[in-house]
C-alpha positions in Angstrom: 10.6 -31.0 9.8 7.3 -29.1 11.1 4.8 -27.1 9.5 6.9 -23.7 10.0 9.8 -25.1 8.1 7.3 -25.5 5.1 6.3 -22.0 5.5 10.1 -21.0 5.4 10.4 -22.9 1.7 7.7 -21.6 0.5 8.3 -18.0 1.2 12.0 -18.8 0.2 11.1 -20.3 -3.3 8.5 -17.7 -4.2 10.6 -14.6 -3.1 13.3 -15.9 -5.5 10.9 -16.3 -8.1 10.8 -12.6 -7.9 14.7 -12.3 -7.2 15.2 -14.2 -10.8 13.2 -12.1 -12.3 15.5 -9.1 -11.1 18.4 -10.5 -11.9 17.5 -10.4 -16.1 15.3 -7.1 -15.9 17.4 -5.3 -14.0 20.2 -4.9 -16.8 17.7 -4.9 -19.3 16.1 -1.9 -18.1 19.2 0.0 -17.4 20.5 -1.3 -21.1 17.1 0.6 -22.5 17.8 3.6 -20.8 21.3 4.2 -21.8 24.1 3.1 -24.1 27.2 4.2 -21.8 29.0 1.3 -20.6 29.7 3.1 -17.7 26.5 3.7 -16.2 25.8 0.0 -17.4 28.6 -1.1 -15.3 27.6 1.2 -12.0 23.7 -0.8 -12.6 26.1 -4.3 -11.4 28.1 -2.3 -8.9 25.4 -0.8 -7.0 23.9 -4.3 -6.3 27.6 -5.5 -5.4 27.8 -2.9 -2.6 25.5 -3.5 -0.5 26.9 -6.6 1.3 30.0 -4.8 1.7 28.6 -1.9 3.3 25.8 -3.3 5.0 26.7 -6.9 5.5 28.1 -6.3 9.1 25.1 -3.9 10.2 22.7 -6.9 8.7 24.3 -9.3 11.1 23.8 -7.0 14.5 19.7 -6.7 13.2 19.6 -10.2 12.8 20.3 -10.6 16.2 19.1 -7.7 18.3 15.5 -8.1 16.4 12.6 -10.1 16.2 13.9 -12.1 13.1 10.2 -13.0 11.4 9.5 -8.9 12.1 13.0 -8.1 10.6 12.1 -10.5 7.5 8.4 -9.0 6.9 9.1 -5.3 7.2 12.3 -5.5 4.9 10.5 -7.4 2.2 7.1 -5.1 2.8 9.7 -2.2 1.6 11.3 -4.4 -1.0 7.4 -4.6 -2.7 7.0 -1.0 -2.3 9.9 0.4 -4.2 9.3 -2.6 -7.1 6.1 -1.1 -7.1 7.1 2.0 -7.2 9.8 1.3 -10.2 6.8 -0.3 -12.3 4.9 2.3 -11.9 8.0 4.6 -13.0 7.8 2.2 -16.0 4.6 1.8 -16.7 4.2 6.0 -16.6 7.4 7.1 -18.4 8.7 8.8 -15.8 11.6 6.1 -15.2 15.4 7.8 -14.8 18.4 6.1 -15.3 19.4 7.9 -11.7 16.5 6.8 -10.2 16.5 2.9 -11.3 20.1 2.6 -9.6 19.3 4.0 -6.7 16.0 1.6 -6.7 18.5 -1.9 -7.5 20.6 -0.1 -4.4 17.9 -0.2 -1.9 16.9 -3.7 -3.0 20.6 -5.0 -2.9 20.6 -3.3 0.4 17.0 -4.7 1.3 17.9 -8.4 0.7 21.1 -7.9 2.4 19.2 -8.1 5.4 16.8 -10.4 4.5 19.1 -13.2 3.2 21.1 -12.6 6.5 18.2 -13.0 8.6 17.0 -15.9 7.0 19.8 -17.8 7.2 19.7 -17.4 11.5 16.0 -18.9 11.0 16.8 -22.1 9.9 18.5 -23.6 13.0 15.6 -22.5 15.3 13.0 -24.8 13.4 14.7 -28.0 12.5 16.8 -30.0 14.5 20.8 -30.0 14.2 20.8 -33.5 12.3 18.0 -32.4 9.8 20.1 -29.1 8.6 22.0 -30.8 5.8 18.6 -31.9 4.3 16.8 -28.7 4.9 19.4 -26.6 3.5 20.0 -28.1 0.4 15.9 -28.0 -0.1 16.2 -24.0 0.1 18.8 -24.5 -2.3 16.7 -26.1 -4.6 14.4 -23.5 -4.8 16.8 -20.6 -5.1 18.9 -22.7 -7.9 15.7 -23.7 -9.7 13.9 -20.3 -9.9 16.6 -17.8 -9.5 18.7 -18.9 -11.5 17.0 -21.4 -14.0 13.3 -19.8 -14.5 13.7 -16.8 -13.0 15.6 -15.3 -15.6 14.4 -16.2 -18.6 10.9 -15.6 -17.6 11.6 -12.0 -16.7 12.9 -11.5 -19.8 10.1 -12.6 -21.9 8.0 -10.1 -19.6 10.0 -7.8 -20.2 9.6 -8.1 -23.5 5.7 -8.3 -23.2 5.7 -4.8 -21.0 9.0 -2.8 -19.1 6.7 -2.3 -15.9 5.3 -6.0 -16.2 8.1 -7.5 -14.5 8.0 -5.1 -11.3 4.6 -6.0 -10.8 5.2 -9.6 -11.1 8.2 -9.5 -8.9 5.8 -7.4 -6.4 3.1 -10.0 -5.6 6.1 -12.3 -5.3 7.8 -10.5 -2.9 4.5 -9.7 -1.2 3.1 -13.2 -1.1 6.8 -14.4 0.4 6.0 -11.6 3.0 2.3 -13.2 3.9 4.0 -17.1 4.4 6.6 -15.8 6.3 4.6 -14.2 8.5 3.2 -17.8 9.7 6.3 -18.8 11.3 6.2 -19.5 15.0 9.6 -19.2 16.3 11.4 -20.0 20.2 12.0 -17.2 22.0 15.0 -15.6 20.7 16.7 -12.0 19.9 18.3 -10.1 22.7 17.0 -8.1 26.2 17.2 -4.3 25.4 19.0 -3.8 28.8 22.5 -6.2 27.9 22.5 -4.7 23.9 25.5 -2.5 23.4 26.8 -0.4 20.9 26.8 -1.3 17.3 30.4 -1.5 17.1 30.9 -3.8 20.4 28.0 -5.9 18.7 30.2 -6.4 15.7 33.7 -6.5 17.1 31.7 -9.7 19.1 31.5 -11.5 15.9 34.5 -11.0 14.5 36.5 -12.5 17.9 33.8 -15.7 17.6 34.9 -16.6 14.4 38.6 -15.6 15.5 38.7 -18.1 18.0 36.4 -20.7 16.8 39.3 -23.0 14.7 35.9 -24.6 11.9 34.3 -20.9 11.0 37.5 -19.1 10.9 38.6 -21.9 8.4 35.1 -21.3 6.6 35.3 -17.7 6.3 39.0 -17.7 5.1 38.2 -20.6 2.9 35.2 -18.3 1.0 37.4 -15.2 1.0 40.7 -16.9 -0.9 38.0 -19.5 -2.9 35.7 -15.7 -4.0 39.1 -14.1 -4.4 40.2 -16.9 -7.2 36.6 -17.8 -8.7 35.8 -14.1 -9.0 39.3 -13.2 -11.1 38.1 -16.4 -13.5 34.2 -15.6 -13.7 34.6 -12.2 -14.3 36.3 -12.6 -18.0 33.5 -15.6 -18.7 31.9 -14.4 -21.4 35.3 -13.7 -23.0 36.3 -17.2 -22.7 33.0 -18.0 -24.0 33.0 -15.9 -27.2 36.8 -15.8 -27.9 38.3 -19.0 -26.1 35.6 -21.4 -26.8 34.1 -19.6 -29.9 30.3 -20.2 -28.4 28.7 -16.7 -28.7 26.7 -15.2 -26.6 24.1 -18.0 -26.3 27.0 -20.3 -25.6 27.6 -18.0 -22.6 24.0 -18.4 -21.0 24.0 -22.4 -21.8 27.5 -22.5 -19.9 25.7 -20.7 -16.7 22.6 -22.6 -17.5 24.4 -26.3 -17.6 25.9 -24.9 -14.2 22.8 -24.4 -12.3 21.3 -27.7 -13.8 24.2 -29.2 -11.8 23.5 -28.0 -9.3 20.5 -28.9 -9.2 20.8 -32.8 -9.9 22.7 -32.4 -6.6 19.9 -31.7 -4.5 18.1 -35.2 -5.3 21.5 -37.1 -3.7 22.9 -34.5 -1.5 20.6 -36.4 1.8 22.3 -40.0 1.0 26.0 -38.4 0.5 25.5 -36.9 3.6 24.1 -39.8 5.7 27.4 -41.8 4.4 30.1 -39.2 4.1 31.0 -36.5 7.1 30.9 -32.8 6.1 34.8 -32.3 6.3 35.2 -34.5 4.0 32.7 -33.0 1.6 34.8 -29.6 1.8 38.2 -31.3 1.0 36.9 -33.3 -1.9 35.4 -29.6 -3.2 38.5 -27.7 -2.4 39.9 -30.1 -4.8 37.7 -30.3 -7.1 37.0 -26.3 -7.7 40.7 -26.7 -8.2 40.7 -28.8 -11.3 38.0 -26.9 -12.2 40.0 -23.8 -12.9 42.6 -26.3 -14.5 40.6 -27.9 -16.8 39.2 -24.7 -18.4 42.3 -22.7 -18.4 43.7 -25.8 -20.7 40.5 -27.0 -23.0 39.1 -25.2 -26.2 36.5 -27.7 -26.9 33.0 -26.3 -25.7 32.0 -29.9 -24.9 34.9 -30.0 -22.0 34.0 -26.5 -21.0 30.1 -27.9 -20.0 30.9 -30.7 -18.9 33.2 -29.1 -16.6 30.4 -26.4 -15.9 28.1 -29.0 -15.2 30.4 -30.6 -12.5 31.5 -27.0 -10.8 27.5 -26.6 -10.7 27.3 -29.5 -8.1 30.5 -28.8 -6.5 28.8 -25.3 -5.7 25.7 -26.5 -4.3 27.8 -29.2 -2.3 29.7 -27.0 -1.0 27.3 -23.8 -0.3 24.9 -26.1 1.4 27.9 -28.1 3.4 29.5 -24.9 4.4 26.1 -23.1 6.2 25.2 -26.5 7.4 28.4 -26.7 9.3 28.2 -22.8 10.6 24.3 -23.0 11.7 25.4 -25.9 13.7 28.7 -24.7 14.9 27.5 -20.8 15.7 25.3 -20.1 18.9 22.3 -18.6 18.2 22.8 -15.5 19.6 25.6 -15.1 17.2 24.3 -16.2 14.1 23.6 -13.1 12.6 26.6 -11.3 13.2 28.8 -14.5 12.3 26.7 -15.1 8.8 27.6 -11.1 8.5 31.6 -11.6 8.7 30.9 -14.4 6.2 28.5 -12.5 4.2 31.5 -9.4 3.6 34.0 -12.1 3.3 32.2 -14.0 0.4 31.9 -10.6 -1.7 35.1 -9.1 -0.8 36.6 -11.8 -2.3 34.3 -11.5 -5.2 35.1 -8.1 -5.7 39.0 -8.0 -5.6 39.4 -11.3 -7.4 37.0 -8.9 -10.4 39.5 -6.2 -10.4 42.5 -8.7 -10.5 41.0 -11.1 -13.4 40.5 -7.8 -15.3 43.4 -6.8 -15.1 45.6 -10.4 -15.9 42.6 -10.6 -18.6 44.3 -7.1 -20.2 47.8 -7.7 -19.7 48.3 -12.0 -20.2 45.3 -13.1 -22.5 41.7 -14.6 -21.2 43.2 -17.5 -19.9 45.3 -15.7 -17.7 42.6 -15.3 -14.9 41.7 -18.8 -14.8 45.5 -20.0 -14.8 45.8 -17.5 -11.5 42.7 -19.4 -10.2 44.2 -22.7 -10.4 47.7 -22.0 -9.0 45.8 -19.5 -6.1 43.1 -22.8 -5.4 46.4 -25.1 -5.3 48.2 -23.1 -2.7 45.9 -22.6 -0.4 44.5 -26.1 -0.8 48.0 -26.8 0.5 48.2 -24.3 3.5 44.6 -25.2 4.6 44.5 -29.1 4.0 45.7 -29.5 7.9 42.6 -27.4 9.6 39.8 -28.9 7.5 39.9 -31.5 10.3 38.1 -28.2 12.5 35.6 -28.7 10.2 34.5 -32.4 10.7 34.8 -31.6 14.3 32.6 -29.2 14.1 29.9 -31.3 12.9 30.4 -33.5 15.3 30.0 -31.4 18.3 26.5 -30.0 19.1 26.4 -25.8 20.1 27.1 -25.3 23.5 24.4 -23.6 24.3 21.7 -25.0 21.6 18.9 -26.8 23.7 17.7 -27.8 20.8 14.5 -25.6 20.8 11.1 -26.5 18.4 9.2 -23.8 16.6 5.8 -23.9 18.1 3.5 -24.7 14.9 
């Protein structure tokens, strides 16, 4: 798929390296520097916000800018204020104040960058190869952000507090030096037609308003977030007090998800040569479905990861079907601004379905969240089953107004 496609995995896989790392350290070091369960809390919400805020804004860079500039200068100020929290560390001098707004200006920082790097892909491989590309990005981001990553900066952390940061640093750093070998098509747009911010985003919204396979998408990750989030956000309640596992039963249930999800990647190119991409999203709509079944019936911990283990390859299915089918479906002009909508979409959902699983957790029991999930997943499934022919459609039909343009390498 050309030589700057392999720069584009490499710099993915090694800046999630560092964003595994984040993910365990981060707690850990706001767990050392205070016992109130509120400011432990606000450490998780601060990295929440930022694609609500900044989602949108992410989207209008993407497209305005020079996308490889927009990628380097954001990560070259991701490595500075890592480096800048190690040295914080390292000297003593760290704040609890001062670490949240660091985790905010990196949850902001890879706001953009994520965003941006998702418009990059359909500018260096062809339409047909997207499937495939995607889902080797996605083996890189389950493998080390989620598998190694965390566990690995957490054995640095406990070797040093600052040792992480510095690790996470040259990752960042070294993701910033492969990226900047990308040679992409012309692209972003002329200074003289580039309107005001909220035209820019307004423009977005009315794409995926009238385009019948993204506006399925984006409604599809808002309701899906909206149910998953009300479930996940009691999980390690289920895990201690439903399924009596403990706390290390709680990291093997995540763990046996994200192995899933990875044994997907080695057959996701065969399903996809012999099954078309709307039909991949129905048979996950359904399955995510029983999912929330299953679990809000078993006690046995043996059901529970086997049933992990199978939403861990539904995900990566479905997260690598569902950009495959926007990249191809979304002009490029739009692709920021469209992967924005979807960006605030995916973590509103994420964020009211918290607040509502809380709640049904307090009032109904632990299962109670899940229970919602599975009768939420099921009417929807319902409403929606009729447009998720859009979808296949979609895949079908090339953009309008894709030429289909090589990166010079």
């Amino acid at each position: 798929m050309g030589t700057s496609f392999r720069w584009l995995l490499a710099s993915t896989w090694v800046t999630n390296i560092g964003d595994g790392i984040a993910l365990a350290v981060g707690p850990l070091l706001v767990a050392s520097l205070t016992d109130q369960p509120a400011l432990i809390a606000l450490a998780a919400t601060v990295q929440w916000l930022p694609p609500l805020l900044f989602g949108l804004l992410a989207g209008v860079a993407s497209d305005r800018l020079d996308r490889r500039g927009v990628m380097i200068v954001v990560n070259a100020v991701r490595v500075v204020v890592v480096a800048l929290l190690g040295a914080a560390v390292l000297t003593g001098h760290a704040t609890i104040a001062g670490v949240l707004l660091a985790l905010f200006v990196l949850g902001t920082a890879e706001v953009f960058v994520d965003n941006t790097a998702s418009t990059l892909l359909p500018m260096l491989v062809h339409r047909d190869d997207l499937a495939v590309a995607n889902s080797r990005l996605y083996t890189g981001i389950i493998t080390f952000n989620q598998l190694a990553g965390p566990p690995i900066g957490a054995a640095i952390f406990v070797a040093g507090t600052a040792y992480p940061f510095l690790v996470q640093a040259v990752a960042v750093a070294l993701g910033v030096v492969l990226v900047s070998r990308l040679r992409l098509p012309p692209h972003g747009r002329d200074p003289e037609t580039v309107g005001r911010v909220v035209h820019d985003i307004a423009e977005g919204f009315r794409f995926v308003r009238h385009h019948a396979a993204v506006r399925t998408l984006v409604l599809t990750i808002l309701i899906f977030n909206l149910t998953f989030g009300a479930a996940w956000s009691v999980l390690v309640l289920y895990a201690t007090e439903r399924l009596d596992m403990g706390a290390v039963g709680f990291g093997l249930l995540t763990t046996t998800s994200a192995v899933g999800g990875l044994l997907a990647t080695l057959g996701y190119g065969a399903l996809t040569r012999r099954v078309g991409l709307g039909d991949l999203m129905r048979v996950g709509l359904v399955v995510e479905t029983l999912v929330h079944l299953v679990l809000a019936l078993t006690t046995s911990p043996a059901v529970a990861l086997v049933t992990f283990f199978v939403f861990g390859a539904h995900a990566f299915i479905w997260g690598t079907t569902s950009v495959t089918v926007r990249q191809r479906a979304v002009p490029s002009h739009l692709q920021g601004r469209v992967g924005g909508v979807n960006l605030v979409a995916c973590f509103g959902g994420l964020v009211i379905g918290s607040g509502l699983g809380g709640v049904l957790a307090q009032h109904w029991g632990v299962t109670a969240p899940f229970w919602f999930a599975f009768a939420g997943s099921a009417v929807f499934v319902v409403a929606i089953w009729g447009q998720l022919h859009h979808i296949a459609h979609a895949d079908a039909t090339p953009v309008a107004d894709e030429p289909g343009p090589r990166a010079v390498v």
